[in-house]
N, C-alpha and C positions, 0 to 999 in steps of 0.2 A: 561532511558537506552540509553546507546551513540548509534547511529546510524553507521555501519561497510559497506565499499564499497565492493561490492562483487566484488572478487578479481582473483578467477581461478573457473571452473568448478567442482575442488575436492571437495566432497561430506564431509561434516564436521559433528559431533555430537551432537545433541542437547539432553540433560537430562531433564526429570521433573517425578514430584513425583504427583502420584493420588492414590485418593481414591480407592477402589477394584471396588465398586457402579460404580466410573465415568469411569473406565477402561473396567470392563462389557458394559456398555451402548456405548462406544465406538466400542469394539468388537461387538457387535451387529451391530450396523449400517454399520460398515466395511463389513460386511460378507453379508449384502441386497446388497453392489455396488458390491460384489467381489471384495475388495479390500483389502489388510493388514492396520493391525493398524497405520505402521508407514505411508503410503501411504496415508489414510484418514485423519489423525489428519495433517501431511504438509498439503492438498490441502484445507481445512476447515481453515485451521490458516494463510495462505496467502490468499484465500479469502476474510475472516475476516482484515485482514491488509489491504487489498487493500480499502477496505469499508472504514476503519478508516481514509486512507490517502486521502480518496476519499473525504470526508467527510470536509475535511480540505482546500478543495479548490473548492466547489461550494458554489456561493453566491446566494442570491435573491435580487434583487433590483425593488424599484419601478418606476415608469417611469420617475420622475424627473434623478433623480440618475442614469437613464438607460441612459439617453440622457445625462449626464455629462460622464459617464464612454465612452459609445461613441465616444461623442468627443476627451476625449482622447486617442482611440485609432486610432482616423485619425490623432491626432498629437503626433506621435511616442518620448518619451524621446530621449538627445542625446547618442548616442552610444559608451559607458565607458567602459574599463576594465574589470569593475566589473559587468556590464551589461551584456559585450558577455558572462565572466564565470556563469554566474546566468544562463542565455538561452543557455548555453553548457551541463547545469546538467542533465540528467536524473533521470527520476522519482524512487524513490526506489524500484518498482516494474520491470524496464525494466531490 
């Protein structure tokens, strides 16, 4: 799915189609926060996104590996173009 820059604060529509089961089990949980359906299913599915995108950018490294990545972050690449627009992006969740 392409990726869309969020663009003005107008509130836009999203459709999807559930089973009765999964709509029930929704409304249920909505209704333990006091929340609406539409209210619960956004903040569970951004969440969940955040998770996904989060996920995509922690690494584990062992200590060899640590001590090279290190190093190269005391010796900064030079600073490109394409550099600053990479370090000007914001994360899709901001």
């Amino acid at each position: 799915m392409k990726q869309r820059k969020a663009s003005s604060p107008t509130p836009v529509t999203i459709s999807i189609r559930a089973k009765a089961q999964q709509r029930d089990l929704i409304d249920q949980a909505a209704d333990r926060l006091n929340r609406s359906r539409s209210d619960f299913m956004l903040e569970a599915s951004c969440r969940e996104a955040e998770e996904v995108l989060l996920d995509q950018t922690y690494f584990a490294l062992d200590a060899n590996a640590f001590a090279q990545f290190q190093k190269m972050l005391d010796n900064p690449p030079e600073q490109t173009d394409r550099l600053r627009r990479l370090l000007a992006t914001k994360a899709p969740w901001e």
